[in-house]
C-alpha positions as CSV (number, residue, x, y, z in Angstrom):
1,X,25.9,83.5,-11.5
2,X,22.8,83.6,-9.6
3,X,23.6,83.3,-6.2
4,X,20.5,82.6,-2.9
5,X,19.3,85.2,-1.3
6,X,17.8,83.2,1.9
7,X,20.4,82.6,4.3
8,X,19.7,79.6,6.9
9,X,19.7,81.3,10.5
10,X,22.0,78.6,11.7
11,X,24.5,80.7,9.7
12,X,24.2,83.4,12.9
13,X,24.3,80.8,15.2
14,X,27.3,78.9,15.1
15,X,30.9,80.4,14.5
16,X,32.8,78.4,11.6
17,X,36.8,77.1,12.2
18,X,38.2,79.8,11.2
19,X,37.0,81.5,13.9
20,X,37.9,79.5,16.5
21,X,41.2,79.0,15.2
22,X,41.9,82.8,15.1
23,X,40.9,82.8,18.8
24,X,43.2,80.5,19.9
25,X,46.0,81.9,18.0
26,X,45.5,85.8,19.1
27,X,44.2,85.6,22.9
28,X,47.1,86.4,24.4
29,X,46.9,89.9,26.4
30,X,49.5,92.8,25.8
31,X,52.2,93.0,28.3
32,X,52.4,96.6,27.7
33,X,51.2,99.6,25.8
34,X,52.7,99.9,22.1
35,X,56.4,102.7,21.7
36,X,53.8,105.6,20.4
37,X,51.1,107.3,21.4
38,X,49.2,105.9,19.1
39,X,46.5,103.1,19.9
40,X,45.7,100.9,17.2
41,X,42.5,100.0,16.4
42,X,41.0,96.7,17.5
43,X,40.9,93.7,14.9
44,X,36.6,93.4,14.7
45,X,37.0,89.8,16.0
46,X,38.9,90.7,19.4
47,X,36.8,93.0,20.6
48,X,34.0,92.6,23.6
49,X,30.4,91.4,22.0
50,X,28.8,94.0,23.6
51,X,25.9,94.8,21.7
52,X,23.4,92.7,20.5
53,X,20.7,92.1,17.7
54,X,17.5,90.0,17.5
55,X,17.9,87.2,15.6
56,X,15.4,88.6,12.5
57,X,16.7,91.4,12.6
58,X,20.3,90.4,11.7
59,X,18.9,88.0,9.3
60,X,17.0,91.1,7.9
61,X,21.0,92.6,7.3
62,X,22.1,89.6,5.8
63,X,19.3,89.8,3.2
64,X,20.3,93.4,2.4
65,X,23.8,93.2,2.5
66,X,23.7,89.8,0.5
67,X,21.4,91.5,-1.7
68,X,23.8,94.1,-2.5
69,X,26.9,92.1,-3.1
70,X,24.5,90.1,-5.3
71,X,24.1,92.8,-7.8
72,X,27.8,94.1,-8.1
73,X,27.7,90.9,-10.6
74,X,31.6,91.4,-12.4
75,X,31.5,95.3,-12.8
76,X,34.3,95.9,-10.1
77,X,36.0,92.9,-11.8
78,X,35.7,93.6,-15.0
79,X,36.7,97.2,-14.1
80,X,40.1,96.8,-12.3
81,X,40.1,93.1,-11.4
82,X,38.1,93.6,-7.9
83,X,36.1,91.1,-6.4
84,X,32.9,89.7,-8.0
85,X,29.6,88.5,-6.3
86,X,31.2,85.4,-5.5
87,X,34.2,87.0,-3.3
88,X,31.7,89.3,-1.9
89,X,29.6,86.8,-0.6
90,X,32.0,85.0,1.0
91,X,33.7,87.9,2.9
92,X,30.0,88.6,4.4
93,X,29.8,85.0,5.5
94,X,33.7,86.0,7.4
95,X,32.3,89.3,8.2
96,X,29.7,87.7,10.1
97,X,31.9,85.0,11.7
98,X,34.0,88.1,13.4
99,X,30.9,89.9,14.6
100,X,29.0,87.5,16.0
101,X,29.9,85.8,19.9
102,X,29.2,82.2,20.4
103,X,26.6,81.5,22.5
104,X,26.8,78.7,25.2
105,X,23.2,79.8,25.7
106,X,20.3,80.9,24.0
107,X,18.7,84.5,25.1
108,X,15.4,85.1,24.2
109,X,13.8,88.5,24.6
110,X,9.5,88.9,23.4
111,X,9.7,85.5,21.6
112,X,12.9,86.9,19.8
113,X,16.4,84.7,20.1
114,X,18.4,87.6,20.5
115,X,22.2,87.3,19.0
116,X,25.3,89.1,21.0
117,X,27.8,91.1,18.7
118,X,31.2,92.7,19.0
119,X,29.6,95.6,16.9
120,X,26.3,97.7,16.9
121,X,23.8,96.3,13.9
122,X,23.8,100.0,12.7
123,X,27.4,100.2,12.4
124,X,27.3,96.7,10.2
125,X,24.9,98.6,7.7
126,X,27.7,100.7,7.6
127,X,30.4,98.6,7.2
128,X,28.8,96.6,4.7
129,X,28.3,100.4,2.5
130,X,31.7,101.1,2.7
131,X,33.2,97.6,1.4
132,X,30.5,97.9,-1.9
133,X,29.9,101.6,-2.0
134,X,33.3,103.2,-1.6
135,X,35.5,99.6,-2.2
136,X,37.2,99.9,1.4
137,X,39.4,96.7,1.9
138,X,37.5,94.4,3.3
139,X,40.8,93.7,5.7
140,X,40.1,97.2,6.8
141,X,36.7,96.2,7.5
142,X,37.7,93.6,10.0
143,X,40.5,94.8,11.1
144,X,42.7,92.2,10.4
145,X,44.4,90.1,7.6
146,X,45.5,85.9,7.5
147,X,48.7,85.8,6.7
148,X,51.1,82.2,7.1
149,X,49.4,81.0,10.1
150,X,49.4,84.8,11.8
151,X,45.8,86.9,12.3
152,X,47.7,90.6,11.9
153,X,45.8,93.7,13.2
154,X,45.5,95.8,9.9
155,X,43.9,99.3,9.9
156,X,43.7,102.7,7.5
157,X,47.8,103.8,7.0
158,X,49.1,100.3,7.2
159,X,49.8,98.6,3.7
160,X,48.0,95.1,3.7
161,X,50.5,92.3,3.5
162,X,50.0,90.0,0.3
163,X,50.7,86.4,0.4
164,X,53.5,86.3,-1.9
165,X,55.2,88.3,1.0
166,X,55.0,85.1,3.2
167,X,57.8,83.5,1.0
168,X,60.7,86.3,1.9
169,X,60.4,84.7,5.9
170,X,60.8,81.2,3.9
171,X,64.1,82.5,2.1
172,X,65.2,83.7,5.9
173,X,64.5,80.3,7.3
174,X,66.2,78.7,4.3
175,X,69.4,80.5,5.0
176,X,69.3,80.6,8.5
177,X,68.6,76.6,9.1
178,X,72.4,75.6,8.3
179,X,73.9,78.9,9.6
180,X,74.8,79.8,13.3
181,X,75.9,83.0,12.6
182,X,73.1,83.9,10.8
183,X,70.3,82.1,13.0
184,X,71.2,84.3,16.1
185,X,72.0,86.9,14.6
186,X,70.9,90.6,14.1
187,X,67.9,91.4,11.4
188,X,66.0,94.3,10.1
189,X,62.9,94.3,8.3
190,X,62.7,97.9,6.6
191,X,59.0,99.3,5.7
192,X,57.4,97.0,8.5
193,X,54.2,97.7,8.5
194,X,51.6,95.8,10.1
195,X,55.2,93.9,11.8
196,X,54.5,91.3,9.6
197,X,57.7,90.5,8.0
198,X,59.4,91.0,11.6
199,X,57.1,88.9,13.4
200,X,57.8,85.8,10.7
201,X,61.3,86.0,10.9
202,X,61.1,86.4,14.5
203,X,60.1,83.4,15.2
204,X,62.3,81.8,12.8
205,X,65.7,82.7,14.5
206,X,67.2,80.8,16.9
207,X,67.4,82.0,20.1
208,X,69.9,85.2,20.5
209,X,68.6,86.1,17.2
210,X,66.7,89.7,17.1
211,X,65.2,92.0,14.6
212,X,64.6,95.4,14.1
213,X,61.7,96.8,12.6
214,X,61.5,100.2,11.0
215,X,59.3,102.5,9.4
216,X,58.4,106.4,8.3
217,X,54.7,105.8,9.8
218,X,53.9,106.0,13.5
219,X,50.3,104.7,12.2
220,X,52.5,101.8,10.8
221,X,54.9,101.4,14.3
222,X,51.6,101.7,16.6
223,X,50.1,98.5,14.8
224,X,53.0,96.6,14.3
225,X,53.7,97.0,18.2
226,X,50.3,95.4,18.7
227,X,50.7,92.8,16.7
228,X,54.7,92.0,17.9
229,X,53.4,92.0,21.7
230,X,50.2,90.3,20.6
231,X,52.4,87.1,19.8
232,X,54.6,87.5,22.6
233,X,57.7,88.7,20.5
234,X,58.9,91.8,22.5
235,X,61.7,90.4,23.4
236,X,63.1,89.5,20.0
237,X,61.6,92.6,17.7
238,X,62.3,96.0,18.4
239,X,60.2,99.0,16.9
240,X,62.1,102.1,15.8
241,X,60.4,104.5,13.5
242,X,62.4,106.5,10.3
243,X,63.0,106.6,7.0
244,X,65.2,103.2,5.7
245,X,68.3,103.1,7.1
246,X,68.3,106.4,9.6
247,X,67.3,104.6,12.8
248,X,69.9,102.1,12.1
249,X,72.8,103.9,12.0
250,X,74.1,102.5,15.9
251,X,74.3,98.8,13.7
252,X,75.6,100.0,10.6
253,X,77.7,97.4,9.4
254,X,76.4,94.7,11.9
255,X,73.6,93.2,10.5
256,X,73.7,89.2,9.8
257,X,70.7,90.3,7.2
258,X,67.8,92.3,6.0
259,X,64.7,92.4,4.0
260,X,62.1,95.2,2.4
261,X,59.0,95.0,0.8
262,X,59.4,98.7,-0.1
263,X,57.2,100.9,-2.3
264,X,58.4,100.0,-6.2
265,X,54.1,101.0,-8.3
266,X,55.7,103.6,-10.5
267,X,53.6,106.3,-10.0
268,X,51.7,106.7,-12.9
269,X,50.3,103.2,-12.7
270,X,48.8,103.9,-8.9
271,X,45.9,105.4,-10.4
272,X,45.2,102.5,-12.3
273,X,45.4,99.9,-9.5
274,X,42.3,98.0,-8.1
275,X,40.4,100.3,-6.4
276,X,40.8,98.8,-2.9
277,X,44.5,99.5,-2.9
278,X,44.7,102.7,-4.9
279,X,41.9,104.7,-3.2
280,X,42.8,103.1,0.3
281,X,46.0,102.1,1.3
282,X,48.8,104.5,2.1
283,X,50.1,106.0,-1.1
284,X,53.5,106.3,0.5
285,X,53.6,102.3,0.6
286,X,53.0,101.6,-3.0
287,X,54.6,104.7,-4.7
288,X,58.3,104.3,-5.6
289,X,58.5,106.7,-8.1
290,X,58.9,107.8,-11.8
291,X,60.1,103.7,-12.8
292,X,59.3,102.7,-9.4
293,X,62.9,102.0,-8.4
294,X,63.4,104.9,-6.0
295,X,63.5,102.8,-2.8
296,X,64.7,99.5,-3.7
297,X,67.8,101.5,-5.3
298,X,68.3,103.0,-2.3
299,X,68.3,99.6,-0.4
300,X,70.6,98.5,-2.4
301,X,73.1,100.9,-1.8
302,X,72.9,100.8,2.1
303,X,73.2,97.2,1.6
304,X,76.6,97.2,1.3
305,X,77.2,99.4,4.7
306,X,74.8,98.2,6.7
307,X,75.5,94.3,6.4
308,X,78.5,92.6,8.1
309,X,80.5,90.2,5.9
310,X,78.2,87.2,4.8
311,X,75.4,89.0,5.8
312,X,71.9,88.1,3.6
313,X,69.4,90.3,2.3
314,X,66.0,89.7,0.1
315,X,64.0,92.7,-1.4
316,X,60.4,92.3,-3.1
317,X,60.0,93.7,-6.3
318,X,57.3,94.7,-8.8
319,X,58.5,92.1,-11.6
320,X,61.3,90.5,-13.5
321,X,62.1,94.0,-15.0
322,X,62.6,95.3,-11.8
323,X,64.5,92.4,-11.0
324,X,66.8,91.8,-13.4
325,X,67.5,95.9,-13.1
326,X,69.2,95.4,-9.7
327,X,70.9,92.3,-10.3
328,X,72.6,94.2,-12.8
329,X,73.4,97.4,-10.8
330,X,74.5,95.3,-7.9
331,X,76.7,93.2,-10.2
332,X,78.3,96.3,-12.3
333,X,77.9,99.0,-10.1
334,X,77.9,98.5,-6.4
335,X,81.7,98.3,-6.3
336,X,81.8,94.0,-6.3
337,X,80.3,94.5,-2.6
338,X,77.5,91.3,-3.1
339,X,78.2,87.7,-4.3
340,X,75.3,84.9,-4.8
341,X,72.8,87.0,-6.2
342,X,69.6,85.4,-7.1
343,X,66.0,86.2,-8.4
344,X,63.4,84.1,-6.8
345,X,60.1,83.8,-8.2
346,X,56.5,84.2,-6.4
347,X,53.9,81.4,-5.9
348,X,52.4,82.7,-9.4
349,X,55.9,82.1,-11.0
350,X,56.6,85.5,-11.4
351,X,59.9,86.6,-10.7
352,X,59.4,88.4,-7.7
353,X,62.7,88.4,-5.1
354,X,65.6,89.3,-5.3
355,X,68.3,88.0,-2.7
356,X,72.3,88.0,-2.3
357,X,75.6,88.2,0.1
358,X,77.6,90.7,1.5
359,X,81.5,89.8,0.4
């Protein structure tokens, strides 16, 4: 596909919807510093437009960097089914939407409109190398990922989340909307992350209702602490890092319901993933061993312990094999400890969820 190369300046000069809308969702200040001594790193569109370039000289960038994405052509999708051209092009024009600062007022510097950004132009040559050069995310890039109507601060460490993730908050909301006890109840979210899965459900309880979010990485806590205080959710998610059920053990058999989008690649198919995931994100959130299994076995059989009678629980999975494995186990071997168990399928239609009751 041949794709222009000449790039109207306007493109530097006015920042599209998107933009704006992220803005207005994510200004909100943090009340206080995230449970680690950890800082995150700040999402590429929050951050102070300190620097500055002339406006020919970031049209001068554009020109390589849309050069460059212009020749990948369909090598990285016909290798492992990365992004063409195409989806290159348009994560420049988003790159460029985060780094540049609306201007209420034109600058000009030796006949030169000069453009304010939230990074050093060097630093964009750099950027730009690492998305084509060495496939880093381009989530990574920004700092930050759209997912349901959140802007979550994403960074090296923390898995990306995927939108079929979104629909395990809608199976929460689903059961929760006609259910008290459920609604205000207690929740954990196990293998937060970025908070992502916390956060959604968060906001979907009623009003005593609370979460708690674990996980192994304090990369993973630090970020999902950002993002939990970033939408003003301190109060209702709380931050404990471990491994699965260990910081839970004060609420073991309390819980009106949990959920897990745990590692289940079986490990010899990691090496064979798109680039962008296997090379880059943690290896400990993808990998769930020999069949993939590992983890979403062990879920299942804290399940039964850690939820209270009627309490609901929804685990992502790699697949209807995967899927149809645990129904089984948790019909034929976890002791007759779940009733209503169901597989739910993705927005692709693949069978993707599985979800069930506590007796």
């Amino acid at each position: 596909m041949k794709l222009s190369l000449t790039p109207k300046l306007s493109t530097f000069l006015k920042p599209s919807l998107a933009t704006n809308l992220r803005r207005s969702v994510c200004s909100s200040s943090l009340s206080r510093p995230p449970p680690t001594s950890l800082k995150p790193q700040s999402p590429l569109f929050l951050r102070p437009p300190i620097h500055s370039a002339t406006s020919s000289d970031l049209q001068k960038w554009h020109d390589w960097a849309k050069t460059l994405a212009s020749s990948i052509g369909s090598t990285f999708a016909d290798s492992d089914n990365g992004p063409d051209s195409t989806l290159l092009c348009r994560e420049l024009k988003w790159l460029i939407d985060d780094a540049i600062e609306e201007e209420d007022e034109e600058e000009i510097e030796n006949d030169q409109r000069k453009i304010r950004l939230r990074v050093a132009l060097e630093e964009l040559y750099l950027l730009w190398k690492q998305r084509i050069q060495e496939r880093r995310p381009f989530q990574y890039i920004v700092g930050c990922e759209h997912w349901r109507d959140l802007v979550l601060c994403v960074q090296e460490g923390v898995l990306i989340p995927r939108p079929e993730t979104e629909l395990i908050v809608d199976l929460v909301g689903d059961v929760v909307s006609d259910n008290e006890e459920l609604r205000e109840g207690l929740w954990a979210d196990l293998g937060t992350g970025s908070g992502a899965i916390a956060i959604g459900i968060g906001r979907v309880l009623g009003a005593g209702g609370r979460v708690i979010a674990t996980d192994l990485s304090p990369t993973a806590i630090s970020v999902a602490a950002f993002n939990v205080q970033r939408y003003g959710l301190q109060d209702v998610v709380e931050l404990r890092q471990g491994s699965w059920f260990d910081p839970l053990k004060d609420v073991e058999g309390k819980l009106a319901g949990f959920v897990s989008n745990p590692p289940y690649i079986p490990s010899d198919n990691i090496s064979g993933l798109q680039a962008e995931v296997g090379r880059h994100e943690p290896r400990v959130a993808l990998d769930g061993g020999v069949n993939g299994m590992d983890d979403l076995l062990h879920l299942c059989k804290g399940a039964a312990f850690m939820l209270k009678p009627g309490g609901f629980f929804a685990f992502e999975t790699n697949g209807e094999k995967q899927c149809k494995y645990l129904v089984e186990y948790m019909e034929n071997d976890a002791g007759g400890s779940f009733c209503n168990l169901s597989i739910v399928t993705d927005f692709a239609g693949i069978r993707r969820f599985v979800t069930g009751f506590h007796k």
